[in-house]
C-alpha positions as CSV (number, residue, x, y, z in Angstrom):
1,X,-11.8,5.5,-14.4
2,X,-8.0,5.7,-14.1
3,X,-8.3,2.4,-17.1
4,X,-10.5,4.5,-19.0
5,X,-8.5,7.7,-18.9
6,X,-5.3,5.7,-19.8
7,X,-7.2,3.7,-23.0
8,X,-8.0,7.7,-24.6
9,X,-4.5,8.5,-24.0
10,X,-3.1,5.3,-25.9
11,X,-5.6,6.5,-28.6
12,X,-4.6,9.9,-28.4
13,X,-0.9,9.0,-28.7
14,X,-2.6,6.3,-31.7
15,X,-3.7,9.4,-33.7
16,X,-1.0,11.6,-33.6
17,X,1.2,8.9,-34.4
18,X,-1.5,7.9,-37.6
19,X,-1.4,11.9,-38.4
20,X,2.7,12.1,-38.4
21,X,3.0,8.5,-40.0
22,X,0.5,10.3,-42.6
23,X,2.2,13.3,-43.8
24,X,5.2,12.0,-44.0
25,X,4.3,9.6,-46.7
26,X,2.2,13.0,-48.2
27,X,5.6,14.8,-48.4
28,X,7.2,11.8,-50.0
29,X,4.9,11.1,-52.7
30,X,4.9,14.9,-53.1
31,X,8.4,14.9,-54.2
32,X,8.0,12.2,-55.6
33,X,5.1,13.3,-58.1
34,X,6.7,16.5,-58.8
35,X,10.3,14.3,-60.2
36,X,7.7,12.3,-62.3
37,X,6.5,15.4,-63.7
38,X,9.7,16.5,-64.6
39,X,10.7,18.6,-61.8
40,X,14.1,17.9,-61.3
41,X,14.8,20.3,-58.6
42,X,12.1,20.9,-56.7
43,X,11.3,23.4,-53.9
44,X,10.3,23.2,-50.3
45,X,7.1,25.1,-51.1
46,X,6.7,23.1,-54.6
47,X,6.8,20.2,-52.4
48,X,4.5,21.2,-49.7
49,X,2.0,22.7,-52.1
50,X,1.8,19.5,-53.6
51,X,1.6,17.9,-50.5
52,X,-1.1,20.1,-49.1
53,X,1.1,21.0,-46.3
54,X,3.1,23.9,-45.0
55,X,6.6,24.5,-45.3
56,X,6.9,24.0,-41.8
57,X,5.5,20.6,-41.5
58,X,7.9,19.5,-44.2
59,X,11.0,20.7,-42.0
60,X,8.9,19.0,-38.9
61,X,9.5,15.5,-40.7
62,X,12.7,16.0,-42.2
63,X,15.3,18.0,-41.4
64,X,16.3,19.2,-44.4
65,X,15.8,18.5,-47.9
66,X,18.4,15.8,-48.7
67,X,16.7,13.8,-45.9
68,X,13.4,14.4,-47.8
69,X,15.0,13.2,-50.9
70,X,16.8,9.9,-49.2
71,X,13.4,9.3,-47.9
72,X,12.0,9.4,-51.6
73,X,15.0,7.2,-52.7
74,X,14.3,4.7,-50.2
75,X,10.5,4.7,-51.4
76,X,11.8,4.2,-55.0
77,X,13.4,1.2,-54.1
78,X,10.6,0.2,-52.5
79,X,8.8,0.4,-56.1
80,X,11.7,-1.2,-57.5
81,X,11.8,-4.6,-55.8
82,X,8.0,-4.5,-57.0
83,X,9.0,-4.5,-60.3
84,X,11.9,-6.7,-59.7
85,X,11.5,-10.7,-60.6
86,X,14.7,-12.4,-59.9
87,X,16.5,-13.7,-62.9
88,X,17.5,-17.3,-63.0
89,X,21.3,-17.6,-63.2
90,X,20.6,-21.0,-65.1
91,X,19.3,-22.3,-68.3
92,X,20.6,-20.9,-71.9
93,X,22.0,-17.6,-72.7
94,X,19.4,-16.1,-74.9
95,X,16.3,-16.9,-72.4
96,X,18.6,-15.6,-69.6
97,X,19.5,-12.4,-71.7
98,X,16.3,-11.8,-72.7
99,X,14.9,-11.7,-68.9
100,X,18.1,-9.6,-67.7
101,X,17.7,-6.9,-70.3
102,X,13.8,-6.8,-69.9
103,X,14.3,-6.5,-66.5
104,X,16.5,-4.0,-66.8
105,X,14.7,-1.9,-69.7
106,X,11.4,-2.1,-67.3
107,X,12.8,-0.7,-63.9
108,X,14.6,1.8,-65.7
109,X,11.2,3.0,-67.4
110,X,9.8,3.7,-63.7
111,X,12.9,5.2,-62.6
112,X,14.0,7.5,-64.9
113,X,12.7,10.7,-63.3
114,X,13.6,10.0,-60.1
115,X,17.2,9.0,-61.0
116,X,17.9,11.9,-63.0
117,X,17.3,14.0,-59.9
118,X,19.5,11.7,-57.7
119,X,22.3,12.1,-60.2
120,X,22.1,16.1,-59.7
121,X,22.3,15.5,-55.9
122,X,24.9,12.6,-56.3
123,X,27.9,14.6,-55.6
124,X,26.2,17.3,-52.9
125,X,24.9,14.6,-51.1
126,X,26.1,11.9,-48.8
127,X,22.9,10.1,-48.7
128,X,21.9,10.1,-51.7
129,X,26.0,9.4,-53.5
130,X,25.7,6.1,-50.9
131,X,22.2,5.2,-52.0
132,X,23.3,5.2,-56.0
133,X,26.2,3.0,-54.9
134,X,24.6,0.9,-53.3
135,X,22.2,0.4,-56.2
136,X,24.8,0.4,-58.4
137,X,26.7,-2.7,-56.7
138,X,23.1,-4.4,-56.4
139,X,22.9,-4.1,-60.3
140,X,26.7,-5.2,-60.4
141,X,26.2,-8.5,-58.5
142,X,22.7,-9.1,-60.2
143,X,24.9,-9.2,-63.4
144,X,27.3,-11.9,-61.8
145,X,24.7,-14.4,-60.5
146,X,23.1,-14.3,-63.7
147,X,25.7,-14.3,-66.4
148,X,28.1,-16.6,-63.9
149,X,28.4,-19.5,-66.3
150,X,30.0,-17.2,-69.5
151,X,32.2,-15.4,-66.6
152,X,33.8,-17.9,-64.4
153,X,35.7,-19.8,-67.0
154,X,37.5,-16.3,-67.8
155,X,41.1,-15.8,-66.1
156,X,40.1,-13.1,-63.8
157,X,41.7,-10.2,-65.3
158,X,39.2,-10.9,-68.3
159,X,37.0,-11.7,-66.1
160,X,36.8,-8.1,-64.2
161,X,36.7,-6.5,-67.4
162,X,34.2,-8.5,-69.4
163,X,31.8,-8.0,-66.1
164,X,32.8,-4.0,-66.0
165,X,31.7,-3.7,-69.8
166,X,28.3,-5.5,-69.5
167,X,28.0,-3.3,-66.3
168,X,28.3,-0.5,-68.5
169,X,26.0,-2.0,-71.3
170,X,23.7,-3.0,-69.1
171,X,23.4,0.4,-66.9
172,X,21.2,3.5,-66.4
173,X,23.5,5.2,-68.2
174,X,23.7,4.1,-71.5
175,X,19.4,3.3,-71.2
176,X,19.0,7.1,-70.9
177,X,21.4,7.6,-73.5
178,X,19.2,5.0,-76.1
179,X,16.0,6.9,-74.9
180,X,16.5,10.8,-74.3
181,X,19.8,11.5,-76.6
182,X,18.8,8.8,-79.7
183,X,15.5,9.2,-78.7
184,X,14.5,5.5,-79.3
185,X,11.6,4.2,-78.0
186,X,11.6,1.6,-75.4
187,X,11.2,-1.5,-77.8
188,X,13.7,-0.5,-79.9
189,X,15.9,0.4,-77.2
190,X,15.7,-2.8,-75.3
191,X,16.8,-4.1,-78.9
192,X,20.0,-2.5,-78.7
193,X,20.6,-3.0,-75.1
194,X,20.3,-6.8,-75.6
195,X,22.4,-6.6,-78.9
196,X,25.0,-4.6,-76.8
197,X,24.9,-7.3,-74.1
198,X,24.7,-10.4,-76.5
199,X,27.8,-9.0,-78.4
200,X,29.9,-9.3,-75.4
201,X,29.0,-12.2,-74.2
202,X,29.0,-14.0,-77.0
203,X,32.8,-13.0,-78.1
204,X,33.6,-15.2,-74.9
205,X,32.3,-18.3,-75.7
């Protein structure tokens, strides 16, 4: 009996667990839905409309709403190692080039929404400004490993500011730039992107 009794609690316990473990990841894809859509901004009740939640079981899960959106930013990067096929740092320029700048040009297709958002948030938010850095020296060290054997001959004040300028090339900024403000499509775009980066690099060899 006392077996029994303690096997339905376990499952009890089981279920809510399920149920919380549930919503949460509602909430999350929620938001995240809503920044796809275009939302940049959105509410508590947005969200938990979307969601098919209340307001208060939002604020059960997460205590506010930058905690809600670090959740979402840890989701997205989820998505992004998905997309993310490591580039060899080895072989000749053009076919590593070619597989950086793809690379590049596909994750920021998929993140584009969701990163315009975190920029809003960047410089209210702890969370979130520490998340884009981290992401940001990801991308950094990415371009290092792959584009070590045209850096490391430099002298390494040319070396810090070759690497800072294909950083800049090569970054979310300067994609939504090619896409939203010269409203190039994403062929055409990865075009200039690789010319950008190509330029640089080759003026060192």
């Amino acid at each position: 009996m006392g077996a029994a009794a303690g096997s339905i609690d376990h499952a009890r316990i089981d279920g809510r667990k399920a149920r919380r473990a549930g919503t949460r990841a509602a909430v999350v894809d929620a938001l995240l839905d809503l920044l796809e859509d275009g939302e940049l901004r959105p509410t508590g009740p947005r969200i938990a409309a979307r969601a098919g939640v209340s307001l208060r079981s939002i604020f059960q899960h997460f205590t506010d709403i930058e905690a809600l959106f670090a959740a979402a930013a840890d989701r997205q990067t989820e998505r992004i190692r998905a997309l993310a096929s490591p580039v060899t740092g080895q072989g000749p320029l053009s076919q590593r080039l070619a597989a950086f700048a793809a690379q590049r040009a596909r994750i920021f297709e998929a993140i584009t929404p969701v990163r315009r958002a975190a920029l809003l948030m960047e410089p209210f938010s702890p969370e979130i400004a520490r998340r884009l850095r981290q992401a940001r020296a990801a991308a950094r060290r990415e371009i290092e490993r792959v584009f070590a054997p045209e850096l490391s001959p430099l002298p390494a004040s040319e070396q810090s500011e070759v690497l800072a300028a294909l950083d800049a090339a090569s970054g979310f900024s300067t994609w939504y730039t090619l896409r939203a403000h010269q409203d190039l499509a994403p062929e055409p775009a990865l075009r200039v992107m690789t010319r950008l980066l190509a330029n640089l690099l080759s003026e060192e060899r």
